[in-house]
Structure formats: C-alpha cells, structure tokens
C-alpha positions in Angstrom: -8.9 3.7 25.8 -6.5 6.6 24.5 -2.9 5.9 24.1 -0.7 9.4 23.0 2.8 9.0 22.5 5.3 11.0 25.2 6.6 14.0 23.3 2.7 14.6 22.4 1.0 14.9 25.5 1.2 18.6 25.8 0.0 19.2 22.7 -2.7 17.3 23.3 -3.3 18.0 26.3 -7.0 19.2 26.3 -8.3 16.1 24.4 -9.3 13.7 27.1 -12.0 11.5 25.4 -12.3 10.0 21.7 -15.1 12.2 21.1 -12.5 15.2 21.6 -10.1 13.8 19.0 -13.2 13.2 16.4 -13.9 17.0 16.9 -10.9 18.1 15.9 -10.9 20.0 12.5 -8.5 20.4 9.6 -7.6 20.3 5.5 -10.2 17.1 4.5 -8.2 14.7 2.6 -10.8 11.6 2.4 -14.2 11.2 3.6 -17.0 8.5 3.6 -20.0 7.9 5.3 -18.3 6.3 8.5 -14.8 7.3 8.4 -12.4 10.4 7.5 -9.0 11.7 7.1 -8.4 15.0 7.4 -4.4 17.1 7.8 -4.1 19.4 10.5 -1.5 21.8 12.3 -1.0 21.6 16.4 2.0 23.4 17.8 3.6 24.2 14.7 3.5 20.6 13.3 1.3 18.4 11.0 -0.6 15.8 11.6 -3.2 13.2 9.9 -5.9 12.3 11.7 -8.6 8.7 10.4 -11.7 8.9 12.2 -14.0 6.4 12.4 -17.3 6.7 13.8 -19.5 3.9 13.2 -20.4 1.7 10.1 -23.8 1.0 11.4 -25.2 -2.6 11.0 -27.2 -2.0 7.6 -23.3 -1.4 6.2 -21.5 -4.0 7.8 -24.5 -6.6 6.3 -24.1 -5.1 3.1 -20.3 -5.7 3.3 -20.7 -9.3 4.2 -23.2 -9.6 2.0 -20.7 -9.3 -1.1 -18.1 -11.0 0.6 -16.4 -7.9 1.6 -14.6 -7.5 5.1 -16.2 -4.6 6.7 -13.5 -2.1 8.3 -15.1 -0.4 11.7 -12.3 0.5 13.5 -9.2 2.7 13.3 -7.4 -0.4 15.4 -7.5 -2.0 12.3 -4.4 1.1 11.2 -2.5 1.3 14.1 -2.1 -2.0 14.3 -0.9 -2.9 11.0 1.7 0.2 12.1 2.6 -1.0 14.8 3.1 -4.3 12.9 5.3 -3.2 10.3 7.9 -1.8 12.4 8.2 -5.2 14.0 9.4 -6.7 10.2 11.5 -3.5 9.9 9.5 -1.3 7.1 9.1 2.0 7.3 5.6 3.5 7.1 3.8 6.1 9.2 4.6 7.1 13.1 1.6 6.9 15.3 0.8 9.5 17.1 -1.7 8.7 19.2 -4.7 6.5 18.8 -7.9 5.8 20.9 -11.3 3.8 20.9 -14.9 3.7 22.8 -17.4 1.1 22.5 -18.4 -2.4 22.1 -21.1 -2.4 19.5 -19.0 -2.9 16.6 -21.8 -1.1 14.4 -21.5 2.4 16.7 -17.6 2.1 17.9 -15.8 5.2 17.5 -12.3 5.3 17.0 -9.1 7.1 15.7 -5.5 6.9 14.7 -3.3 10.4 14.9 -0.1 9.8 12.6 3.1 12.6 12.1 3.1 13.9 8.3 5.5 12.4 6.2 7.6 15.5 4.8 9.4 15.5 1.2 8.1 12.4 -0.1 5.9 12.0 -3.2 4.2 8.8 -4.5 5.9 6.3 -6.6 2.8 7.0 -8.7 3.5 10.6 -8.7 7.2 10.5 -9.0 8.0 7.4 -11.6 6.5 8.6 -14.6 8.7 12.2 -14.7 11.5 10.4 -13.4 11.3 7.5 -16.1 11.1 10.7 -18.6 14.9 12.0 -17.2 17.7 12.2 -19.2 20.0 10.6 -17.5 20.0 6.8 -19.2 22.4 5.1 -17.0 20.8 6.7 -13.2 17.8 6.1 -14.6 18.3 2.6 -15.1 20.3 1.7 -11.8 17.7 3.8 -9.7 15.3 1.8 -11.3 16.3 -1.6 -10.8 16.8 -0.1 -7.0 13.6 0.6 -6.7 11.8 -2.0 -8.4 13.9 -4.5 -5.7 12.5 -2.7 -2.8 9.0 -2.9 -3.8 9.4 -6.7 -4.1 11.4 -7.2 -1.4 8.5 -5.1 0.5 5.9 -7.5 -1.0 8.0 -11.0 0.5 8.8 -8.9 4.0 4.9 -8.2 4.0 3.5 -11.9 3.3 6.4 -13.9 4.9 5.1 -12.5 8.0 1.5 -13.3 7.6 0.5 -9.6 6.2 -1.6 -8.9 3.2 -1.9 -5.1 2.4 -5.3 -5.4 0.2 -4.1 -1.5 -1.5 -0.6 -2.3 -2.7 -0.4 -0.3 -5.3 2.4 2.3 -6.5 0.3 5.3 -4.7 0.5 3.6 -1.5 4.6 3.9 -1.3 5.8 6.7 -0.9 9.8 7.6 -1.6 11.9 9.9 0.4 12.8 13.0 -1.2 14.5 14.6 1.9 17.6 16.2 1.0 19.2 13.7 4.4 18.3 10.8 2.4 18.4 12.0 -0.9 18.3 9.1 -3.5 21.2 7.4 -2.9 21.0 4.0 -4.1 22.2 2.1 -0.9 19.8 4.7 1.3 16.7 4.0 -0.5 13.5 4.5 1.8 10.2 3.8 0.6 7.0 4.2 3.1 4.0 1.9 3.1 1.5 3.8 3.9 -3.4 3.6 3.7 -3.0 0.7 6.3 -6.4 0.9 7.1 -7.7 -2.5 5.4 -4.8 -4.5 6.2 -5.1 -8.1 7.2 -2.6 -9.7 9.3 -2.3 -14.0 10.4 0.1 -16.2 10.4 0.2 -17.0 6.9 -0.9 -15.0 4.0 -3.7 -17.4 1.7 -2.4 -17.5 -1.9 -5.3 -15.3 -3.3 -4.5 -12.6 -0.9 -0.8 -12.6 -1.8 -1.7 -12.8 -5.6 -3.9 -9.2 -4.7 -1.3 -7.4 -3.7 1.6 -8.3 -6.1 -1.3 -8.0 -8.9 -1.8 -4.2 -8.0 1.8 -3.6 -8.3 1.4 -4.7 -11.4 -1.5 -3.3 -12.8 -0.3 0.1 -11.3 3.1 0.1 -12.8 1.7 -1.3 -16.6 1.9 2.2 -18.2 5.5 3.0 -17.0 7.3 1.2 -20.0 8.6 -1.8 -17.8 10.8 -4.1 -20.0 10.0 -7.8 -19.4 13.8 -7.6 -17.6 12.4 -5.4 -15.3 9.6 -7.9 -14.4 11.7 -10.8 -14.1 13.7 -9.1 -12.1 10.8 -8.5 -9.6 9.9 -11.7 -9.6 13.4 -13.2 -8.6 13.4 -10.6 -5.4 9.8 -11.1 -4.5 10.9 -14.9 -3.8 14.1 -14.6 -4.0 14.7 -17.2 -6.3 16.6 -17.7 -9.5 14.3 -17.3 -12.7 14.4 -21.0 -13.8 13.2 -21.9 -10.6 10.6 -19.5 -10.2 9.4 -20.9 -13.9 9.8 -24.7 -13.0 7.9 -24.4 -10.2 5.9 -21.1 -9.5 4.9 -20.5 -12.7 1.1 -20.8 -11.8 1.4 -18.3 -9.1 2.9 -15.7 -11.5 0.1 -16.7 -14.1 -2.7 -15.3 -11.6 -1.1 -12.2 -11.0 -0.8 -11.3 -14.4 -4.2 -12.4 -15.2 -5.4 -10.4 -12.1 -3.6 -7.0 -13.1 -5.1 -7.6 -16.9 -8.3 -7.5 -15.6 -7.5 -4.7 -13.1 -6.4 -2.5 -15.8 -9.4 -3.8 -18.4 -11.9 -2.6 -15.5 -10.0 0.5 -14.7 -8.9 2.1 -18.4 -10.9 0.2 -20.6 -8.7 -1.3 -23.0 -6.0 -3.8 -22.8 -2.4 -3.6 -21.5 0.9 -3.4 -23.6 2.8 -5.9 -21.6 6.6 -7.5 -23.4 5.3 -10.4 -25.3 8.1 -12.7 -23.5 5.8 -12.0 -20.3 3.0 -13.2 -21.8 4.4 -16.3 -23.4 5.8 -17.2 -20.3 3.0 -16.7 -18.3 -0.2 -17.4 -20.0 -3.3 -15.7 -18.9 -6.4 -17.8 -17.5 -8.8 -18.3 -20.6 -10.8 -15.6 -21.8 -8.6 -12.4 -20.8 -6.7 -11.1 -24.2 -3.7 -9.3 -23.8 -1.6 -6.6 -26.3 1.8 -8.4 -26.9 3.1 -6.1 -29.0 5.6 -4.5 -27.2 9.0 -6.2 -27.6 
C-alpha cells in the first residue's frame, strides 16, 4: 500500500514499491538500527523522509520486556498526522506514506513529509529570545506562547492523544516573515510523532508524561511561578483556586516527574520558585532547590 498526495505524483513518479522509497538517499538526520530520517531535495523542494525497516522479534521482546511499546511502523506517524489536523494543530504535511508486510518483526514502511521552512525550536529559540531587550514584548510574547503550549497539551489529551516526546524541541514556532510573531497569529508545530499513542481517553500517567517534559524542558529558562500558574489555568482551563482545591495531586506528579527528569538528565537539582514547591509538594524522597523567589 502506497498512498502519495496529488501535487506529488510526478515527482515521484518512478517510485512504485516501498522498497523504492527506502532507497532513496539524502542529508541523515537520525538513524537507529530499524528506522531513519534522512532530508532530501526532489524537484527543487525538501523533503523528510522516516524509514522503517523492521525491528526484528529479539527487539520487539526486548521492548516488551521493559515495559516499553515497541514502534515497527511508520503508520504509527502518519497517523498521529493525520490525527492532529482533525483537533486543528498544526504539525507536519504528509507527503506520501506506504507499507509492505504482515510480520510485524520484518514490515517495512515509510512516511514522506514537506520541510517546515523558517521555523526554529522553542528549545532553540526561547533562551536568546528570553535574553532580548525588549521587557514589555518579551513578557506579552511570552505569556502567548506559554498559553499555546498548554492549550496544545488539553487539545492533545481531550481527544484521547498522548504525545510520549512533548518536550520544547518537539514544537517548533513560525519565523516566516507571513506570519511573523504577531501575538494573535501565533503558530507553533508539533512535530517527532513517531511514538504517539492515540484512544479514547488519555490514562492519567500518560497525560502526567507529557506535561512533565514541558516542564522539565522549560526549568532552565527563568519561568516565574506566575508563568507556571498561568500554564496550569490554560492546560485545564480552570481558575487557579480550583485547579488547587481539586487537582492539586495531578499537578504534584508532574512536578515530581520533571524533578526527576532533570536530576537524571543534568545531574543536580532544579531552581524552581519556592511558591511552586510549597504548593505542590513533591512525592517523598525527590529534593528540590527552592531558592529562587
């Protein structure tokens, strides 16, 4: 099965079979044992290509093994696509996308996606722009942004999807001089789709992972305990003194979560506003740096 989208068919005109996608070469961007991304160039235009080829059964036991949901197909991507643009958020445009085989150790499969032009990861981007002169566009851009992360996050599990990566290098924001950074035209992409899970209702631990890796990826940008509150009230979209009367224990798992995450990653503990961690108290046994007011 090969599906390649209208305007595309010339240029890909000679690849008939999945095989003939897999071959095709370009700047390597990612690669593992059973899978790569790689950028190329066809008719004057750039393309990503994820290829996956086969996990084998030793690999898929391992996963399961640790409790780990193996990923052996490139369905796995265009589907979460193709589910995003249902909810409305932007993220990559598919191509084309194809797959052979039943064996679920040995299936090979792909997902073609256009290049996203002038964006750069929040990642990337936040720490320079955070560094700007400009106090007052700082702040309102800022507050912008930090409501369409969370307002990503409740679009995303509202609708049954988990993103398993959420983190700050996952979203990308449009630099385009069309869009610019215009505070009512604010586009942010959600892009590495390829572990996403999607029912029809997100399980608590799932939702706490991805809010947790915004956290844990944003914990060295300076974030005033405003600015976290503030998430919080557009991630459910609730007043504050709700959100403490009676999801307090969610909150609490996050920020244990994206303690640990950031202990693992850096070695050392956070700097978090010590109103956030009064307010929600760590599980025991995971110290925190309060210091900063």
């Amino acid at each position: 099965m090969i599906y390649i989208r209208e305007d595309l068919k010339l240029l890909f005109s000679r690849e008939h079979r999945v095989a003939d996608f897999l071959k095709i070469d370009g700047e390597v961007f990612k690669a593992f044992p059973s899978r790569r991304t790689l950028k190329f160039q066809r008719g004057g235009r750039t393309f990503f290509i994820k290829s996956h080829w086969g996990f084998g059964w030793k690999g898929i036991a391992r996963k399961l093994l640790s409790f780990r949901v193996p990923v052996i197909s490139a369905k796995t991507e265009w589907r979460a696509i193709r589910a995003l643009e249902s909810i409305g958020l932007k993220t990559m445009r598919i191509a084309a996308y194809g797959e052979e085989g039943i064996n679920p150790a040995t299936r090979k499969s792909f997902v073609v996606t256009d290049a996203l032009h002038d964006t750069q990861s929040l990642e990337k981007w936040a720490p320079k722009f955070l560094a700007a002169e400009d106090f007052d566009e700082r702040i309102k851009l800022k507050r912008a942004i930090i409501r369409k992360i969370a307002e990503i996050g409740r679009r995303l599990h509202t609708n049954g999807i988990n993103h398993r990566d959420f983190y700050l290098c996952h979203l990308l924001l449009d630099l385009s001089e069309e869009t610019g950074l215009s505070l009512d035209n604010l586009t942010l992409y959600v892009i590495d789709l390829h572990r996403m899970q999607i029912r029809k209702r997100v399980p608590q631990r799932w939702a706490v992972k991805d809010i947790a890796g915004v956290f844990f990826s944003s914990m060295d940008l300076g974030l005033t305990s405003t600015d976290l509150f503030r998430f919080m009230q557009h991630y459910r979209n609730e007043s504050l003194g709700n959100i403490m009367r009676s999801d307090r224990a969610f909150w609490s798992k996050v920020l244990t979560r994206a303690v640990r995450l950031y202990r693992q990653q850096h070695g050392t503990t956070p700097k978090l506003p010590a109103i956030i961690s009064r307010q929600l108290k760590l599980a025991p046994g995971e110290p925190v740096d309060a210091s900063r007011a």
